[in-house]
N, C-alpha and C positions, 0 to 999 in steps of 0.2 A: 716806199719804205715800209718794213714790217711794222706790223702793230702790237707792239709789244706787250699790253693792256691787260691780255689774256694770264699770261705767265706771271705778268707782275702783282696782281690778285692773287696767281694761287702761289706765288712766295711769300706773299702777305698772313694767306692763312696756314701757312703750315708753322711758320714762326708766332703768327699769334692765338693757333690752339694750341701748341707745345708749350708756351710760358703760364698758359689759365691753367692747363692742367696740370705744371708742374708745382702751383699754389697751389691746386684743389687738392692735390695728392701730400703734399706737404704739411697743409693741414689735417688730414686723416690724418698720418703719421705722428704727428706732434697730439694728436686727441683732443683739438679744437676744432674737426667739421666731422661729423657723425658719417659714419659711410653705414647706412643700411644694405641689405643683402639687394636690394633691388637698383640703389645706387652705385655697389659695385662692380654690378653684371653690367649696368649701360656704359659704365667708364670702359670696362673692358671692353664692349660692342664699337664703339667710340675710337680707341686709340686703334682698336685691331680695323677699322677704315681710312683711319689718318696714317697707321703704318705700312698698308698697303700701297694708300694713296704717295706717300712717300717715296715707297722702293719704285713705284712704276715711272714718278718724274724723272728720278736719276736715269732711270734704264732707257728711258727717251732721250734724255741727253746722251748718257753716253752710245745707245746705238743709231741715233737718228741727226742728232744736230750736232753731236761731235763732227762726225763724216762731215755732214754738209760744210762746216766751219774750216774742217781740214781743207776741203775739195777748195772753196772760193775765197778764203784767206791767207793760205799758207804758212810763211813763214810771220805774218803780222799777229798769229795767234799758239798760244803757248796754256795748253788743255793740261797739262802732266800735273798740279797743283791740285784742280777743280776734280780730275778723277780719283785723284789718290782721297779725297773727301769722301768722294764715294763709299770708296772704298772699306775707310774708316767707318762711317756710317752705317753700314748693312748690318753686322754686326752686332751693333749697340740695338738697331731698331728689332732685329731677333731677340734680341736678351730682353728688350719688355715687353714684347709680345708674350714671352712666357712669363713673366714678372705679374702684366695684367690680369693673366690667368689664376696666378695663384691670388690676387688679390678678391678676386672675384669670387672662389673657391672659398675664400675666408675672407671675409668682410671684414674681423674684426682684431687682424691679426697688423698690429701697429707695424713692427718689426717688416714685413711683406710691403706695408706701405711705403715706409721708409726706403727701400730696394727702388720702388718706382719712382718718388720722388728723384730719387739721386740718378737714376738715370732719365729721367724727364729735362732734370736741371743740365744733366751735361747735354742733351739732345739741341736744349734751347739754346745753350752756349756755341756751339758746334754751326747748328743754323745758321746762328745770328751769322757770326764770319763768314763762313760759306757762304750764303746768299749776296753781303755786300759785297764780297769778294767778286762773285761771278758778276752782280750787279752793274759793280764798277769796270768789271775789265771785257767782260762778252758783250752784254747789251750796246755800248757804241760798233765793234765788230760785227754784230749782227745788224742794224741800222746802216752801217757803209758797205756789209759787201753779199748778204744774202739774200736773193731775189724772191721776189712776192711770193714767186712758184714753191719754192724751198721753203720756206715758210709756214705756208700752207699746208705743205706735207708734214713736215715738224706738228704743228695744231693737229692736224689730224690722227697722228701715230698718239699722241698724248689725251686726244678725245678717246678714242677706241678702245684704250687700255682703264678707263677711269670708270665709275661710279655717279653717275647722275643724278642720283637720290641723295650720297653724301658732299659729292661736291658744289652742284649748284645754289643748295640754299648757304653754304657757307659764301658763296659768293656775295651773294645777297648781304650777308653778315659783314662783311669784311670791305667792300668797294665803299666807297664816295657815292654819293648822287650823282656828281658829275661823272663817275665811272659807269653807274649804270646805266645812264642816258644815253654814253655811250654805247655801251653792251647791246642796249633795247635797240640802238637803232641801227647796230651793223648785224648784230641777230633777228629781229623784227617779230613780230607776234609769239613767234615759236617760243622764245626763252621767256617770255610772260606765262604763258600754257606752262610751260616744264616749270617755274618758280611756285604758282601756283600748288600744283599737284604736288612736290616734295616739300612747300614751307611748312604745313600742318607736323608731316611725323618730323620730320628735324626741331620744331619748336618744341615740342613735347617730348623731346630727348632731352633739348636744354633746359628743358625745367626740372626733368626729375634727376640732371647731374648737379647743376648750380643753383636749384632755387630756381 
């Protein structure tokens, strides 16, 4: 049976850095959390890896494990919902990549914040469904009919395309103990070496976003 472990970690964290940063940014805007010029360059460094990091999961479902789900599912699987998401999405995720920018540009400009917040707020909103949606209706479809092999290549189209430096210390941030124990011991040494080397500059991001 696949191991689902992987995926459901990084659904975990795209939904739980879109909701911190739709507070953080809502407070800028409302002119209860100070955004200095240096706070608002790494929010913008920040979102513009999580927006990347975003487009590239979709694009792996939709060119990698839609197919497979098509090919060994068939008719027990009904995708047209989950991509129109997508779809929706892409979108919204280009409108605050530029949004970031201006905020970054102007620290100090409430009005700019308020832009990000409200698209941060619908991102989260958007997520949240999406995710449980596919949650609840792919994950046992993938469990009964996708073989180890297929799988595998899914994980790996999804390694190749991502960022190592931003995604695994948020792993870190986001698993259970019990998850990582897992992680540690179907990865083994290697992912202790890779945690190590990226927890330093990741932590020192989230210091100087959130305190």
């Amino acid at each position: 049976m696949p191991n689902l472990l992987g995926i459901t970690i990084n659904h975990r964290s795209m939904r739980g850095d879109t909701r911190r940063f739709a507070e953080l940014v809502r407070g800028i805007a409302a002119g209860t959390t100070p955004n200095p010029a240096s706070r608002a360059r790494a929010i913008q460094r920040y979102l513009v890896s999580l927006i990347d990091g975003i487009h590239h999961h979709h694009r792996a479902e939709d060119e990698v494990l839609w197919p497979v789900l098509e090919r060994v599912a068939g008719a027990e699987v009904d995708l047209a919902e989950l991509t129109d998401d997508h779809a929706q999405l892409d979108p919204l995720l280009d409108r605050m990549r530029t949004e970031a920018a201006a905020l970054a540009a102007a620290p100090d400009d409430r009005a700019a914040a308020g832009r990000l917040a409200t698209s941060l707020e619908t991102l989260r909103d958007l997520l949240d469904e999406h995710i449980e949606d596919e949650e609840r209706t792919i994950f046992p479809i993938i469990e009964r009919y996708v073989p180890e092999a297929d799988w595998q290549r899914v994980e790996t189209a999804v390694r190749k395309g991502s960022t190592a430096g931003f995604e695994l210390p948020r792993i870190e941030r986001y698993a259970t103990e019990a998850e990582l124990a897992e992680l540690r011991r179907v990865a083994g040494p290697v992912l202790l070496v890779m945690l190590a080397l990226t927890r330093p500059g990741f932590r020192r991001r989230e210091k100087l976003i959130f305190g």
